[in-house]
Each structure stands twice: as C-alpha cells, then as structure tokens.
C-alpha positions in Angstrom: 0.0 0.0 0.0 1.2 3.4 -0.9 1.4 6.4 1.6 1.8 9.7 1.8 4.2 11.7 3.5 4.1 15.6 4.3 7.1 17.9 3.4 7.3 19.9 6.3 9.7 22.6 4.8 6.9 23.3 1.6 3.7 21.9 3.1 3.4 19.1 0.3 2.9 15.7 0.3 4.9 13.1 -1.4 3.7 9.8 -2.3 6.3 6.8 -1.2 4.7 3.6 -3.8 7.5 1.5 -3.7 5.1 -1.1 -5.5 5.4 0.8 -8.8 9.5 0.2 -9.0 8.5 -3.7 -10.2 7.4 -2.0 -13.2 9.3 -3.0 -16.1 12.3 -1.3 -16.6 11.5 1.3 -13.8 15.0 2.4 -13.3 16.6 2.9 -17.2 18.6 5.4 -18.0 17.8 7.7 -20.8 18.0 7.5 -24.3 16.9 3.9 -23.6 13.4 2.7 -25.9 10.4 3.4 -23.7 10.1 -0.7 -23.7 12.7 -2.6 -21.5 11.4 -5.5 -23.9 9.6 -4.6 -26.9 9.2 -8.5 -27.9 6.3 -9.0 -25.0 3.2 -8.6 -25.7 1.2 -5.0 -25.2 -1.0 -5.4 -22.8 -3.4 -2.0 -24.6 -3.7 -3.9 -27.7 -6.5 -5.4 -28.9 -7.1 -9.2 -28.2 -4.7 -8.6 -24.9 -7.7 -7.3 -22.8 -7.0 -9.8 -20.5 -3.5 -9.0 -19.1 -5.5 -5.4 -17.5 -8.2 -5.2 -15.1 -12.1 -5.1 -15.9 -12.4 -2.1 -18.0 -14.0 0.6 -16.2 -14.8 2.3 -19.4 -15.2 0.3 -23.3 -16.6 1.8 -26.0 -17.2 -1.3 -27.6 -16.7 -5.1 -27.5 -13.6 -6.7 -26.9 -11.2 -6.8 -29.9 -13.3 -3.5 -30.9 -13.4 -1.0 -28.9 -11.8 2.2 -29.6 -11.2 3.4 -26.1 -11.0 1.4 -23.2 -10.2 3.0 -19.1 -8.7 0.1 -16.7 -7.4 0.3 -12.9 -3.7 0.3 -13.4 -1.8 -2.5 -12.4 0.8 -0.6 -10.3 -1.6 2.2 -8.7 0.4 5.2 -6.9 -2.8 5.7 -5.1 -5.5 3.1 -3.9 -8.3 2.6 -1.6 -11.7 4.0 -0.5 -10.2 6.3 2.9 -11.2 9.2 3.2 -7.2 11.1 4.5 -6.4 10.1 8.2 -3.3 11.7 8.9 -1.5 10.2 11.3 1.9 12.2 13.5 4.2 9.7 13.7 6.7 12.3 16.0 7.5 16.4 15.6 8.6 16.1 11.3 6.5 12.6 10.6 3.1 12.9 9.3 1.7 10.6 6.9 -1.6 9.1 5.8 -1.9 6.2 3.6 -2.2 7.4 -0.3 -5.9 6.3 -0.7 -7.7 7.0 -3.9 -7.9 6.2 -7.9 -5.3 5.1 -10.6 -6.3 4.4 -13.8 -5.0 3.9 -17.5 -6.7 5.5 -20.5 -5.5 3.9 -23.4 -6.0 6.3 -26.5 -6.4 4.2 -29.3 -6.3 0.2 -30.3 -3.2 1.1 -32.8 -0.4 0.4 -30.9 1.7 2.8 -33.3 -0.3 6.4 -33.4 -0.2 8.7 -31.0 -2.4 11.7 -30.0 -1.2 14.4 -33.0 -2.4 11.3 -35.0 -5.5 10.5 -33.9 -8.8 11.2 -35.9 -11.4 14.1 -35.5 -13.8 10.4 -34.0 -11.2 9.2 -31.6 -10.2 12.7 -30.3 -14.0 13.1 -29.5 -14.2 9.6 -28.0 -10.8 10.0 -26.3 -12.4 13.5 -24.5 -15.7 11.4 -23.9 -14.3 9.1 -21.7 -12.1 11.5 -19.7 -14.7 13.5 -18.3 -16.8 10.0 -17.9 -14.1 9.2 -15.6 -14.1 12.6 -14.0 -17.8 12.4 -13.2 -17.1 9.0 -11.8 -14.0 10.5 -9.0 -16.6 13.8 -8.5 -18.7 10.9 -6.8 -16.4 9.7 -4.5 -16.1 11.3 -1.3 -12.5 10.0 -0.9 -11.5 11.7 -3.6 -10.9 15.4 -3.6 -9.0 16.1 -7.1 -8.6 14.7 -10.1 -5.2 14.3 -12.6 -4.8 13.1 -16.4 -2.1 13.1 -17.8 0.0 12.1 -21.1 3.3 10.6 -20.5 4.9 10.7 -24.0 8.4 9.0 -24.9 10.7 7.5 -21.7 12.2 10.9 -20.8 8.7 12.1 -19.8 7.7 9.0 -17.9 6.1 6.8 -20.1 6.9 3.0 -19.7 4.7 1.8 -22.4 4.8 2.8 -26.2 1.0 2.3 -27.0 -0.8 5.4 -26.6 -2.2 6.0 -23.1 -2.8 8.4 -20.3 -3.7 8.4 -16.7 -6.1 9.6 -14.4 -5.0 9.9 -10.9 -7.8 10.7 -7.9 -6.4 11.6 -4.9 -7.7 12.5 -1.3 -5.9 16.3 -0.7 -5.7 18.8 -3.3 -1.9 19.0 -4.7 -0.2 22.1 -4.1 0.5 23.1 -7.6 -3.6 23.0 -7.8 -3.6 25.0 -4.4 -1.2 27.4 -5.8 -3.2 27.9 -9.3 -6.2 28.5 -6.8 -4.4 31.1 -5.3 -3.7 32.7 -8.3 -7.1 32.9 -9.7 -7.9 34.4 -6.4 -5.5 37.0 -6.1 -5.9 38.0 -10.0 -8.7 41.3 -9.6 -10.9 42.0 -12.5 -12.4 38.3 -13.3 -11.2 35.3 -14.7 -7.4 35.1 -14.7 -7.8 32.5 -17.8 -10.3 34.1 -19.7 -8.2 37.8 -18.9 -4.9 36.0 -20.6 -7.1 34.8 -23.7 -8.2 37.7 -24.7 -5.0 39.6 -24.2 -3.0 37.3 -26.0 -5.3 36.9 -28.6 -5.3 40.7 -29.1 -1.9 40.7 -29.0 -1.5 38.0 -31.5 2.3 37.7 -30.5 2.2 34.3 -29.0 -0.6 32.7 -30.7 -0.7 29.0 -32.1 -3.9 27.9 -32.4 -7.4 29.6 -32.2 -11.0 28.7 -32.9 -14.6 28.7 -31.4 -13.7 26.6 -28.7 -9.9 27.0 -27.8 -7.3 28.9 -27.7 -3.4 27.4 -28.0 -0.3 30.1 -26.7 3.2 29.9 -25.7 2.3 31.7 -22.6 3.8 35.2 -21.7 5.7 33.3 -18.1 6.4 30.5 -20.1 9.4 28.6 -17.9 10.3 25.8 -20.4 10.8 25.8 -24.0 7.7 25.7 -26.6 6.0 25.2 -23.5 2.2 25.9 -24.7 -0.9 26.4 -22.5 -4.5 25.9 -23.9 -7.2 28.1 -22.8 -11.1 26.9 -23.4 -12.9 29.7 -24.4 -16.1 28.7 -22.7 -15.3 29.5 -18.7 -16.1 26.1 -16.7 -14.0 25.3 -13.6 -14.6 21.2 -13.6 -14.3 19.0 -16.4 -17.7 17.2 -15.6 -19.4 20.0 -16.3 -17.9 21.1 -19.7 -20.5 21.0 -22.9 -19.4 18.1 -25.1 -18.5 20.6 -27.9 -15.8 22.5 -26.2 -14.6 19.5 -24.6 -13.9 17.8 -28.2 -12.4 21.6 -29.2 -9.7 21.5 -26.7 -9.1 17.9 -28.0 -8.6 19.0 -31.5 -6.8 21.8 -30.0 -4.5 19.5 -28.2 -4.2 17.5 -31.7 -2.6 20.5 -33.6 -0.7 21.6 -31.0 1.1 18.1 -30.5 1.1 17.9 -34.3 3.0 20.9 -34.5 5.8 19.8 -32.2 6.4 16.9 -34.0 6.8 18.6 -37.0 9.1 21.1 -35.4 11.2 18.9 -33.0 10.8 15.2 -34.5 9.1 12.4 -31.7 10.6 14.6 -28.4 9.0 13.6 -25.4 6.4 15.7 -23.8 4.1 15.7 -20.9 0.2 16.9 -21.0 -1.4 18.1 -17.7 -4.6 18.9 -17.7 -5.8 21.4 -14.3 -9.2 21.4 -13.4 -10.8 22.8 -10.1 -10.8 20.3 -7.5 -14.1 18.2 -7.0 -16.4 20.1 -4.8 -14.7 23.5 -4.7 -16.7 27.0 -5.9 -14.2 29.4 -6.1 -13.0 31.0 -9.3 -11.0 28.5 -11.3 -11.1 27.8 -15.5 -10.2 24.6 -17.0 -7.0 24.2 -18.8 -4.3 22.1 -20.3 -0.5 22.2 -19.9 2.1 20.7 -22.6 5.6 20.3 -21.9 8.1 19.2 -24.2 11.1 17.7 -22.8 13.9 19.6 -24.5 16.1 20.8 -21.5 16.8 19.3 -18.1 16.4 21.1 -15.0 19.4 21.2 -13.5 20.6 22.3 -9.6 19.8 25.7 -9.6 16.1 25.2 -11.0 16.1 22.4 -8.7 17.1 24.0 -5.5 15.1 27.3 -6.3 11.9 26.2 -7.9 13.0 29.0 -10.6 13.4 28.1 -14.5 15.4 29.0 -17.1 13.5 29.3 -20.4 16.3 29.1 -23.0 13.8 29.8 -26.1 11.8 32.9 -25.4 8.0 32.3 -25.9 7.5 34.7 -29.1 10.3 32.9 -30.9 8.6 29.8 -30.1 5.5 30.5 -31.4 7.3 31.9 -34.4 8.8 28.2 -34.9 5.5 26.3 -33.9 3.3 28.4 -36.4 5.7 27.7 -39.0 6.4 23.6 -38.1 4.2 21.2 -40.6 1.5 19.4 -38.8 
C-alpha cells in the first residue's frame, strides 16, 4: 500500500509507492526505448484485454473498442479512505495514499499517437475522460482529479501504446492549491479568460485559435515551446464542460502536439490537464499544460523552484506556427 508523507519545509505531500519500481524497466537510464522488452506482448492492444483489469470504461466489445479506461496494475494511489493523517513524531506525518489510478488507453493502434488521432477518436478519447471525471466527483475520498499524457521515456512513459492516466487523490496538490491562489488574487475576473483575450489581441504568442480553444506559448512561459491551452467557454470542472468544447480543446491539443512533431521530431512531452478540485466553488477555469522535454532542470532550478527558459515564448511560437503538422 502506498502512503503519503508531508514535506514539512513546503507543506506538500509526497507519495512513497515502492510497488510501482517492479514496473518494467523502472529504473533505465535515458535515451533507452520506452520498452525494456519490446518483444512481450502489449498489454493495450487489442485481443490482450485480459492482461488489464475489468475495463472501467469500453466503447465497444472486446477486440473492438476504440477506447478502453482500466485500474492500473501498479496504482500510486489506492483505496476507498477518506485522508487520516496520522503524527508519527514532531517532522512525521503521513496518511496512507488512498484513492484512484487508472489507465486510458488512447487508441487500439499500438503505433499512433495523440497528434495522430482522428477528428472520431479525439472526441471519443475527450468522452471518456470527463466520464471518468464524473465518476471520482462521486467519491467522497476523492478530492481532485489528474490526467495526464506521458509521452516517450524521458517524460515518464513505460509503455509505447498510446495511453494516459487519471490519478484521484484525497488532498488537493499544491500546484492546484497554488493555481487557486492565483485565480484568487488576480482582480478584474477570470485570470484565464483575462490572458485569452489579451493574447489573442496581442496576436504575439498565438498558435492555435478557434470557437472553442485557444493554444499560446504563454507570456511566463518557464520551459521551452511550452504551450498552454485556454477553453474559451469558462467552466472550472471538467464534468461540467459542454461536449462541444470538450472535443475543441481535444482537436486543439491534436494540432498543438502535431505541430511539435513537425518542429522537433518524436521529443518527449508531458500533457497536464488542471481542473478545479471536486467540490470547490471558487473562481477556477479549466485548462491544459504541454511540456516538451527539450532541456533538463538542472541544480539551480532544482534548488530554487525558478526556471530558465532558454527559447523565449514569441520565438517559439514563431517556430510552432511555422512547423508542418
């Protein structure tokens, strides 16, 4: 069983799952294939249903879906407890790391990945995310929500076939607590909505723009072609988006992943998607966060929580708009 275990310097807590290190090929080193052994059968393609857990979510029958959500077999967090935090002396809190971990596999084709994915499976994709969101608003254990895209080794992944992961927890993170703060501070509305409509009359850092979402390298970018994707249509929790802009923000996410390719070859990346926390009301707007990694944070960033940008966000939106996709 994992637990959790509360920084007492930064008020965070870490998860300890020693369980997940007998994944394969846990400890690589990079520039390694994301597959310790590519010869053993994927357990996300079709026909291998069985080597997962009872899919939570299947959009068709087995050997035919087109998008299947299963518990994952090495969870990070697991169990029904509500947090009981427990002082184990004056610096040793913990709780055990009860709540949700689950796979979403993108696609049956164990060679596409989400820039490649058609306008059907982007919408089916989207479909089953906020299915799954509904499903952790339900839980009272559960008091935030993750997914994520781990793309290539550097970025986490240990599996090439297309997939993400949707993480319920039982505290809100602290990033979260910190974009909370943010939207609260900000005066004069939505901090969100405020950036898309100054970057979009700016025009300087635009990628992508349509009905339903908006695509910049943001103004505070702190990592190269680092790229942030605003929904136009304010909504703070992901169960409660409108099917429509839900499947924009997909296609949204499509070009802007497309774009990278074409600019940077098959880099790895990361996609974080923030929405409010289940059962909070204050002022918060859905969004999505892509990462390339192109750069390594090294001691300084490390010990300071500052970054180094070494491409400046206008030049990178200068090369993005200009990359094939």
């Amino acid at each position: 069983m994992s637990e959790l275990r509360l920084n007492p310097l930064l008020g965070r807590w870490v998860t300890v799952a020693t369980e997940r290190s007998t994944r394969p090929s846990s400890f690589d080193t990079r520039h390694l294939p994301v597959e310790h052994d590519p010869s053993r059968p994927c357990p996300f393609c079709p026909g291998n249903e069985e080597s997962t857990p009872a899919a939570l979510v299947s959009n068709g029958p087995s050997g035919e879906w087109t998008v299947r959500v299963v518990p994952n077999l090495y969870p990070a967090f697991e169990g029904a407890e509500q947090l009981m935090v427990r002082h184990l002396g004056p610096v040793f809190t913990r709780a055990k790391a009860s709540g949700i971990h689950e796979i979403l596999v993108l696609s049956p084709d164990h060679d596409t990945s989400f820039a490649s994915l058609d306008d059907d499976q982007v919408e089916a994709v989207m479909a089953a995310l906020q299915d799954r969101f509904a499903a952790h608003a339900a839980m009272p254990s559960v008091r935030y929500s993750q997914a994520i895209i781990n793309h290539g080794r550097e970025a986490g992944a240990s599996l090439a076939h297309p997939h993400g992961q949707l993480l319920g927890v039982p505290f809100v993170p602290g990033e979260l607590a910190d974009e909370e703060a943010g939207f609260a501070r900000f005066v004069g509305g939505c901090l969100m909505c405020t950036t898309l409509e100054a970057e979009v009359e700016s025009g300087e850092r635009v990628i992508a723009e349509d009905e339903h979402a908006v695509a910049i390298c943001p103004f505070w970018s702190g990592t190269p072609y680092e790229v942030l994707i605003i929904p136009r249509a304010h909504e703070g929790h992901l169960d409660h988006v409108k099917p429509a802009d839900l499947t924009g923000v997909g296609d949204t996410l499509r070009n802007v992943l497309g774009r990278l390719q074409g600019l940077l070859g098959d880099i790895a990346y990361n996609v974080v998607l923030h929405a409010s926390p289940h059962r909070h009301d204050g002022e918060f707007h859905w969004h999505v966060h892509v990462l390339p990694k192109v750069t390594t944070r090294a001691g300084f960033e490390l010990g300071t929580g500052v970054l180094i940008n070494i491409v400046a966000p206008e030049q990178a939106t200068v090369d993005l708009n200009e990359a094939p996709h």
